[in-house]
C-alpha positions as CSV (number, residue, x, y, z in Angstrom):
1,X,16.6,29.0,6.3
2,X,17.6,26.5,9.2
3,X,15.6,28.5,11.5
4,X,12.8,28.5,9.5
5,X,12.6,25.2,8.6
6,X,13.0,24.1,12.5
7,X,9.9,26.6,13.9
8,X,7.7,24.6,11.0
9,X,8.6,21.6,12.0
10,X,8.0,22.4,15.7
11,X,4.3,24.2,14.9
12,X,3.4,21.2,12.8
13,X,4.5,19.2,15.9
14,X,2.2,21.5,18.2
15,X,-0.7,21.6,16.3
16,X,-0.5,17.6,15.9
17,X,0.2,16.8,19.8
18,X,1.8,13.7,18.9
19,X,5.3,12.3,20.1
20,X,7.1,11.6,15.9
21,X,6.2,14.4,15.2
22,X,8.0,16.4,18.2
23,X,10.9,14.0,18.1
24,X,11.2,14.7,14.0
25,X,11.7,18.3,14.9
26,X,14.3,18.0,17.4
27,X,16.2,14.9,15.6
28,X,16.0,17.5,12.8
29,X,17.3,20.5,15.1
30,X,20.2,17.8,16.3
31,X,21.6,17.6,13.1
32,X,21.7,20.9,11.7
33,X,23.4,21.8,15.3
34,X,25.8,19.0,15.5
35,X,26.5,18.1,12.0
36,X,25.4,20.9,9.0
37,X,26.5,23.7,10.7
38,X,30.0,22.9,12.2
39,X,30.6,21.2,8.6
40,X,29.5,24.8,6.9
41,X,31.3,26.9,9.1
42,X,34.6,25.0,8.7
43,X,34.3,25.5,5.0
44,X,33.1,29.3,5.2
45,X,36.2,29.9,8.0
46,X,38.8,28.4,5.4
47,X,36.9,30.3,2.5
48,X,36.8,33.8,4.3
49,X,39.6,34.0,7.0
50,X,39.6,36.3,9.3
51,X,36.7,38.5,7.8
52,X,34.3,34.7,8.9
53,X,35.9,35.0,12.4
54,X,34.7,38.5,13.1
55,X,31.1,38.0,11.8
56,X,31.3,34.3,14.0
57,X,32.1,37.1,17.1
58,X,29.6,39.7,16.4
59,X,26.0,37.2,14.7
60,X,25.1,34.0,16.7
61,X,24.5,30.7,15.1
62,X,21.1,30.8,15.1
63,X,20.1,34.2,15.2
């Protein structure tokens, strides 16, 4: 969904040319990186153990 959400956001930004609307996508990207994600992953590694830390080491974060 993350993914997704980030490769609209950068076509909308190609297909307009202009500078917001680049910088929206990656402030957008920043977040999810730095903030959603480590915040998600915390909970799902206390949720699901060791079963979390195998699927960490076998699927990257962003496919």
């Amino acid at each position: 969904m993350y993914l997704g959400m980030v490769l609209m956001m950068a076509g909308i930004a190609v297909c307009m040319g202009t500078v917001p609307f680049y910088a929206s996508a990656l402030v957008y990207f920043a977040v999810l990186n730095f903030v959603f994600c480590p915040y998600e992953e915390r909970k799902l590694s206390k949720a699901f153990g060791e079963h979390y830390k195998g699927y960490v080491e076998r699927v990257r974060r962003w496919l």
